[in-house]
DSSP file (Angstrom, degrees, kcal/mol; ACC not computed):
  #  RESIDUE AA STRUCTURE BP1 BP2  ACC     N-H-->O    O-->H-N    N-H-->O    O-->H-N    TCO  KAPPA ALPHA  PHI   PSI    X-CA   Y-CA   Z-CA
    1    1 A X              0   0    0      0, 0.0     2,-0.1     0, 0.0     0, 0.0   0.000 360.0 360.0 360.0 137.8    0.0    0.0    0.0
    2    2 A X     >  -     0   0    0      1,-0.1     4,-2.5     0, 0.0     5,-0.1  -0.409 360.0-107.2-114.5-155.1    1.3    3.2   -0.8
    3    3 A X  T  4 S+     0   0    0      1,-0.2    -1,-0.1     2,-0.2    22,-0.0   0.492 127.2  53.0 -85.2  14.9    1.0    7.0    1.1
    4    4 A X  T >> S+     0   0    0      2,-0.1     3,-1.9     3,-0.1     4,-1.9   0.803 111.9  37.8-106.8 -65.1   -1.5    7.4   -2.3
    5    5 A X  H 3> S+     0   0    0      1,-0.3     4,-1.7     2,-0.2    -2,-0.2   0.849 113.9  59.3 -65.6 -41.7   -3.7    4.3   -1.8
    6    6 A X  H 3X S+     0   0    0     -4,-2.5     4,-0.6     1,-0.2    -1,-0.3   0.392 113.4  40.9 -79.1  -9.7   -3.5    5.2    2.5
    7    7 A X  H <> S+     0   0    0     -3,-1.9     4,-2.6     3,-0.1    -2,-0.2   0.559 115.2  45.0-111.5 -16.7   -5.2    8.7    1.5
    8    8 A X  H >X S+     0   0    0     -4,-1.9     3,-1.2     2,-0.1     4,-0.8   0.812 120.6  48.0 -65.5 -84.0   -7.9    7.5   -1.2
    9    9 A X  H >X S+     0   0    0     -4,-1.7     3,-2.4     2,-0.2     4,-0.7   0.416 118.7  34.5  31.7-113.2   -8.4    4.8    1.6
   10   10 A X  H 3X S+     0   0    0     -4,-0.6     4,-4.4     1,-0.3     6,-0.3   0.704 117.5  59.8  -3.0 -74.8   -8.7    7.3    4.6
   11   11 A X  H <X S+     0   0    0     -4,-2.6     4,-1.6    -3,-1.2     5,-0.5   0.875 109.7  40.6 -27.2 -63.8  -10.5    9.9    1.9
   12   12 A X  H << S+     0   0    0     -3,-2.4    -2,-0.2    -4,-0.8    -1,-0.2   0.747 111.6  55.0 -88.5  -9.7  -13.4    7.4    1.2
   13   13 A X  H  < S+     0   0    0     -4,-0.7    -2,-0.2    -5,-0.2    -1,-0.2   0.983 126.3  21.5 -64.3 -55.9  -14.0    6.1    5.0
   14   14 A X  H  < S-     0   0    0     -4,-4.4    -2,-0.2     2,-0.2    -3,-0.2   0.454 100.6-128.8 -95.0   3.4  -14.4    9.7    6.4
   15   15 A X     <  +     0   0    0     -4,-1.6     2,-0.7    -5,-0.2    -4,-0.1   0.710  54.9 149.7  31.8  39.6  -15.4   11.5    3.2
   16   16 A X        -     0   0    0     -5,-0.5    -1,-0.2    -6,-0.3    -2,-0.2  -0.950  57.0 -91.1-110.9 125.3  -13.0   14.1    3.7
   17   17 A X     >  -     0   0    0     -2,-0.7     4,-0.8     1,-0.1     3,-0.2   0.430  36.0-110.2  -4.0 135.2  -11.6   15.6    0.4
   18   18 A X  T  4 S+     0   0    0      1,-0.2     4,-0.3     2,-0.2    -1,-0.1   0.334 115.0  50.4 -44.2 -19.6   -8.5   14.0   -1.0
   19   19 A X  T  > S+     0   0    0      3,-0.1     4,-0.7     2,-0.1    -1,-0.2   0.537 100.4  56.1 -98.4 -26.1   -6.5   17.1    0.0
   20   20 A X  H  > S+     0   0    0     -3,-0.2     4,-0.8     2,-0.2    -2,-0.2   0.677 114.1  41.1 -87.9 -14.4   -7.4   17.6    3.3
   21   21 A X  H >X S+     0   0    0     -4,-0.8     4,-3.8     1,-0.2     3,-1.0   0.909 112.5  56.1 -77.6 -50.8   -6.1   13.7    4.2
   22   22 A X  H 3> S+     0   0    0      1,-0.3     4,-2.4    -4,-0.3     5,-0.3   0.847 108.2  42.5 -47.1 -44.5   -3.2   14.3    2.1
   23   23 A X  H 3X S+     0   0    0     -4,-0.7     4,-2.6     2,-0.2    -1,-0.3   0.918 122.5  45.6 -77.8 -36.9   -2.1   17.8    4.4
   24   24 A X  H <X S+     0   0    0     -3,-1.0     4,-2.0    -4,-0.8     3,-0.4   0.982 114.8  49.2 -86.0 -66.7   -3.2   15.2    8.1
   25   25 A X  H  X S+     0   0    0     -4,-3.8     4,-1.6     1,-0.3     5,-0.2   0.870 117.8  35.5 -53.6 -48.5   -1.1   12.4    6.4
   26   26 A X  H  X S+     0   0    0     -4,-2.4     4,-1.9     1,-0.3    -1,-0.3   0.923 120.7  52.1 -74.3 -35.2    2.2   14.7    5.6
   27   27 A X  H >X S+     0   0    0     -4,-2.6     4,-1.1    -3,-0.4     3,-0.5   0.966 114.6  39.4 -75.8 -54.7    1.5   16.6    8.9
   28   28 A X  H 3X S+     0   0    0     -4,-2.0     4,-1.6     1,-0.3     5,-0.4   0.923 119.0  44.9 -58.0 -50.9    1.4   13.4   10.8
   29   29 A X  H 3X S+     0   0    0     -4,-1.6     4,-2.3     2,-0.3    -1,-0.3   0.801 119.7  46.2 -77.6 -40.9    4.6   11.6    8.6
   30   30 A X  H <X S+     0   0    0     -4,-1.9     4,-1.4    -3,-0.5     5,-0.4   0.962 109.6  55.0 -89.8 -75.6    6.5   15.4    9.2
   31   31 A X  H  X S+     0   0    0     -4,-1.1     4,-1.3     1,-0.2    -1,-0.3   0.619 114.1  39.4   5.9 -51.6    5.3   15.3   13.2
   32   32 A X  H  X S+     0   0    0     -4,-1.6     4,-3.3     2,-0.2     5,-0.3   0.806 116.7  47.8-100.5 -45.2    7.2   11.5   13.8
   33   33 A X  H  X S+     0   0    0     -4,-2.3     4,-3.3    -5,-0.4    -2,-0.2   0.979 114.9  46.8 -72.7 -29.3   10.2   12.3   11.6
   34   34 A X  H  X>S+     0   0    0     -4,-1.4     5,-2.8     2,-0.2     4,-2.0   0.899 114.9  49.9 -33.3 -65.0   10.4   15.9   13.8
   35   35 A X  H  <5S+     0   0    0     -4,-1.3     6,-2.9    -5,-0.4     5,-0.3   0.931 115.0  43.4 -34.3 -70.3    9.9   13.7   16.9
   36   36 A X  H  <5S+     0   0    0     -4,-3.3    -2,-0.2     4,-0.2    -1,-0.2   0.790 122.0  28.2 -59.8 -38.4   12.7   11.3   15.7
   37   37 A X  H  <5S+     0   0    0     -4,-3.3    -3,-0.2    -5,-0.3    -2,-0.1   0.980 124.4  31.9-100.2 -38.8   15.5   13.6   14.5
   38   38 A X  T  <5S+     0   0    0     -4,-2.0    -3,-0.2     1,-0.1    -4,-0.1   0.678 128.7  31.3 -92.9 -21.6   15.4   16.8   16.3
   39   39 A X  S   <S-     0   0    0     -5,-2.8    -3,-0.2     2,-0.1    -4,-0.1   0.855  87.6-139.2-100.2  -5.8   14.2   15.9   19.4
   40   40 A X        +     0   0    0     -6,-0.4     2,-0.4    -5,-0.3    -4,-0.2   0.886  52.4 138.3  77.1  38.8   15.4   12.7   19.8
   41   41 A X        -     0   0    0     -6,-2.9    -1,-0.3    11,-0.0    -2,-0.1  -0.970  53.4-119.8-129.1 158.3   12.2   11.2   21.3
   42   42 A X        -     0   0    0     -2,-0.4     2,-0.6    -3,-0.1    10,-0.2  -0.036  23.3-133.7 -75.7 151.6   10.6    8.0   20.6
   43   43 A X  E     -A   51   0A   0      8,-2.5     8,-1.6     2,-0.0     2,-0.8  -0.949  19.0-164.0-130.3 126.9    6.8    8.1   19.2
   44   44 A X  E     -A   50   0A   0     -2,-0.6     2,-0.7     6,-0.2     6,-0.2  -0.864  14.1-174.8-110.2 101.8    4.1    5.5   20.9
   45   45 A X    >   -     0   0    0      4,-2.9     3,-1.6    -2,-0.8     4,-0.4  -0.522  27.4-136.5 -70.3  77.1    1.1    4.9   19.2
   46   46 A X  T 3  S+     0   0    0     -2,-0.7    -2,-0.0     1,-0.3    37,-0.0   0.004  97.5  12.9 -39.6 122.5   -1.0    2.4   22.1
   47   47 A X  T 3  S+     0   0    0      1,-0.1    -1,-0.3    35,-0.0    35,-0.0   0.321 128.5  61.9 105.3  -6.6   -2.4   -0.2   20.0
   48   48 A X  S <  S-     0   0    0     -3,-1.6    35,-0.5     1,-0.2     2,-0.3   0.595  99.3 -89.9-118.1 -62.7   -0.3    0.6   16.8
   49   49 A X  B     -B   82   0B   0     -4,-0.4    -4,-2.9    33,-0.4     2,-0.6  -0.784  35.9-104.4 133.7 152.4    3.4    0.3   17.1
   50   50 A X  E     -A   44   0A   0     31,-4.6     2,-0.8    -2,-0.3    -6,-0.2  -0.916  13.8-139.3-139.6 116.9    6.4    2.9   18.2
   51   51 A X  E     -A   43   0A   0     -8,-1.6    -8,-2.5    -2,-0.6     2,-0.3  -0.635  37.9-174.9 -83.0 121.5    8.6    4.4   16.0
   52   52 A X  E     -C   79   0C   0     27,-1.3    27,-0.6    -2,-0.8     2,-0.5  -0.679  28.7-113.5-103.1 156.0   12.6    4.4   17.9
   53   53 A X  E     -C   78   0C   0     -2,-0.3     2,-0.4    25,-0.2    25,-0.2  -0.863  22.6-155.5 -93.1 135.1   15.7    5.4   17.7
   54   54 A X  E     -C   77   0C   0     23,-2.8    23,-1.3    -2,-0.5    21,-0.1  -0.884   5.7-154.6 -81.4  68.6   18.1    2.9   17.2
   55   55 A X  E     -C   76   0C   0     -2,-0.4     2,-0.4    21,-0.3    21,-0.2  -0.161  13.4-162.9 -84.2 149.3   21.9    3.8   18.4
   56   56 A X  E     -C   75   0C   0     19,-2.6    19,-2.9     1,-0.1     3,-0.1  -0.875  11.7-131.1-146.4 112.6   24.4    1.9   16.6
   57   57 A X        -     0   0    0     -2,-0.4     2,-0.8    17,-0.2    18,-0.4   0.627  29.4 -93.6  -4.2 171.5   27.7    1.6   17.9
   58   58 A X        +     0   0    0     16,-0.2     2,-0.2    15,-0.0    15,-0.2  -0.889  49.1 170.6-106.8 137.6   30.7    2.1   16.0
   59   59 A X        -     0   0    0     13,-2.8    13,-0.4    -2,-0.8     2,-0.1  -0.947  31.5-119.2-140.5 154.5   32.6   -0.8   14.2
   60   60 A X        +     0   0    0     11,-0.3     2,-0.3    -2,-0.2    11,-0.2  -0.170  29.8 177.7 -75.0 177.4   34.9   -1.6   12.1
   61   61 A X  E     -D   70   0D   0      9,-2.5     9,-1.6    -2,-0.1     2,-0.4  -0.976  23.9-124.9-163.2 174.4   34.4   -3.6    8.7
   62   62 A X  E     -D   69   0D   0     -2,-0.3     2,-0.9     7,-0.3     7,-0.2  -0.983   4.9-149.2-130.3 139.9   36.5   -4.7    5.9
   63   63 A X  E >>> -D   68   0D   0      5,-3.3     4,-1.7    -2,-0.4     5,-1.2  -0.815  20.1-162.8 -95.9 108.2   35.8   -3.9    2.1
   64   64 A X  T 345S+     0   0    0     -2,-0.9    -1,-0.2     1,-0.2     5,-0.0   0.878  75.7  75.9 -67.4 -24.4   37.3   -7.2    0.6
   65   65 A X  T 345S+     0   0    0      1,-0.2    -1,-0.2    -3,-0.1    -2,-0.0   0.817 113.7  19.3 -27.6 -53.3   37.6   -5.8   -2.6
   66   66 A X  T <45S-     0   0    0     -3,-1.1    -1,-0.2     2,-0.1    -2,-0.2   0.341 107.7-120.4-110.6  -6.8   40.4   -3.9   -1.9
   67   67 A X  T  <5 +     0   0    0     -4,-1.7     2,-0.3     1,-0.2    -3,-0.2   0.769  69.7 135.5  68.4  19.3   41.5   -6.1    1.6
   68   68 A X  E   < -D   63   0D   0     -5,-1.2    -5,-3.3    -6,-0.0     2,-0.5  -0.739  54.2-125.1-105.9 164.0   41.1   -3.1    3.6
   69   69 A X  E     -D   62   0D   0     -2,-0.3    -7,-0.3    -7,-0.2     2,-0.2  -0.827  22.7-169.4-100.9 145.7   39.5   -2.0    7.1
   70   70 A X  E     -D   61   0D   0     -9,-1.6    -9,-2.5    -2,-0.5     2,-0.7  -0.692  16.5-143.9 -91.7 143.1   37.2    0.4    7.5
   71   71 A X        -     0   0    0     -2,-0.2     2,-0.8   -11,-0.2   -11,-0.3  -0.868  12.2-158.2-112.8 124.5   35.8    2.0   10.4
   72   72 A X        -     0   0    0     -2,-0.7   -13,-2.8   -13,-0.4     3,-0.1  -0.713  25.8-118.9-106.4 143.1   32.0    3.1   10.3
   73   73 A X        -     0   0    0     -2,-0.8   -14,-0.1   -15,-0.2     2,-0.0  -0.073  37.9 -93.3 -67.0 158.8   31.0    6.0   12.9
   74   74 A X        +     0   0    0    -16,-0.1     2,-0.3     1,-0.1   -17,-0.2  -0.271  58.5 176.6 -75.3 176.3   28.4    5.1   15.5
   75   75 A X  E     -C   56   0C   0    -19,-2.9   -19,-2.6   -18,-0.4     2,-0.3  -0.874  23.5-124.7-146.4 158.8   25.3    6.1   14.0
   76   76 A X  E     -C   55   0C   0     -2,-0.3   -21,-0.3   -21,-0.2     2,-0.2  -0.718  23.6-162.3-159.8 145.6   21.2    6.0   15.0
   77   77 A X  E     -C   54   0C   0    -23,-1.3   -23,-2.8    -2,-0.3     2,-0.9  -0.569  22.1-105.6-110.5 134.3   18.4    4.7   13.0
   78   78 A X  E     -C   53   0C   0     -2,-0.2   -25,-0.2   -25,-0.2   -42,-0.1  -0.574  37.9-162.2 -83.3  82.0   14.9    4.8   12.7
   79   79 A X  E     -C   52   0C   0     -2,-0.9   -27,-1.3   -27,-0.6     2,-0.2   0.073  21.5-150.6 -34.7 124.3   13.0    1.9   13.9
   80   80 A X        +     0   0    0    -29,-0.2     2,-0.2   -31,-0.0   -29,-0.2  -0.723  19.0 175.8 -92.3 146.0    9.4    0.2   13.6
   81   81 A X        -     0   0    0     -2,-0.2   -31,-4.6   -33,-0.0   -33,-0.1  -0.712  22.5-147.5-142.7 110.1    8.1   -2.0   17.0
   82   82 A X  B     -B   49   0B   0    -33,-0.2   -33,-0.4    -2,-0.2     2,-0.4  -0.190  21.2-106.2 -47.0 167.3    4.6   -3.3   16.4
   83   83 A X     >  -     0   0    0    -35,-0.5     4,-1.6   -38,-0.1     3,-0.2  -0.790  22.9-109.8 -91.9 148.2    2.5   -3.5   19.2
   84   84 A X  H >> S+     0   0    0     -2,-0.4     4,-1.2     1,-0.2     3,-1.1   0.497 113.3  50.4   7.6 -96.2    1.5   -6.6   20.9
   85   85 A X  H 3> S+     0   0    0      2,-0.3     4,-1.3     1,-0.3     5,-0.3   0.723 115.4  47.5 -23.6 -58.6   -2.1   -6.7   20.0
   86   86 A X  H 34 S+     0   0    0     -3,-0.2    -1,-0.3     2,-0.2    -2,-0.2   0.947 103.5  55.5 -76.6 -26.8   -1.1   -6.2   16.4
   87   87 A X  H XX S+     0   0    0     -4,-1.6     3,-1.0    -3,-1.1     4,-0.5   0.920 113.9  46.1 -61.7 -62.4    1.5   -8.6   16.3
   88   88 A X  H 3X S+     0   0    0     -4,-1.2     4,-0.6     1,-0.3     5,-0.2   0.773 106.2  57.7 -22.7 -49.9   -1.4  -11.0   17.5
   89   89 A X  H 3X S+     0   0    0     -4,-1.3     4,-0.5    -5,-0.3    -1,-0.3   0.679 111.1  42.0 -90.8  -0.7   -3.9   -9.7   15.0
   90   90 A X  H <4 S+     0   0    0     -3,-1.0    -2,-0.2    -5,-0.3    -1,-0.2   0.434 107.9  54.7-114.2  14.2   -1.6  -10.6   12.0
   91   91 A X  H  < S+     0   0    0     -4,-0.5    -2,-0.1    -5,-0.1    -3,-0.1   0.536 112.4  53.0-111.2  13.2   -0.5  -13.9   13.3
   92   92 A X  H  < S+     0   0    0     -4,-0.6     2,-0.8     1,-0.2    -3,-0.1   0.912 106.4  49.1 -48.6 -84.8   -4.8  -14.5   13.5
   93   93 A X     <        0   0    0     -4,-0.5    -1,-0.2     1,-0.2    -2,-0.0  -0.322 360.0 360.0 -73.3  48.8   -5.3  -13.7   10.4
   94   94 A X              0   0    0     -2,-0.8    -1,-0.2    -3,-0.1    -2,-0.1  -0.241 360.0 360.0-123.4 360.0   -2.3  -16.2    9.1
């Protein structure tokens, strides 16, 4: 499904205009990455899933191509964790 299909969707449940989901989907989508990057806090939907930050160490690595090591800098990434209850409802519906 894409963020196209998730506002026609959205659009034909609540019968609100195809432009007005489209401005609440990017607001919501801008909102979580906002969340994630400058403020560095975690977002919990109850009953959904929580998008985290992820810290990733720094390690070395080797490019064998050229038989050398590399170091890559620690880093952090943005993460899905369903919730429970949804992790339950798709292994139902299995």
């Amino acid at each position: 499904m894409t963020k196209a299909d998730i506002i026609a969707e959205v659009s034909e449940q609540t019968g609100m205009s195809k432009k007005e989901v489209s401005a609440v989907v990017e607001s919501f989508m801008d909102c979580v990455k906002l969340s994630l990057l400058e403020r560095k806090e975690n977002v919990y939907l109850r009953g959904f899933g929580s998008f985290v930050i992820k810290h990733r160490a720094e390690k070395t690595a080797r490019n064998i191509s050229k038989n050398t090591t590399i170091t890559i800098a620690a880093h952090d990434l943005p993460s899905f964790k369903p919730a429970k209850n949804f992790i339950d409802d798709m292994k139902k519906s299995c």
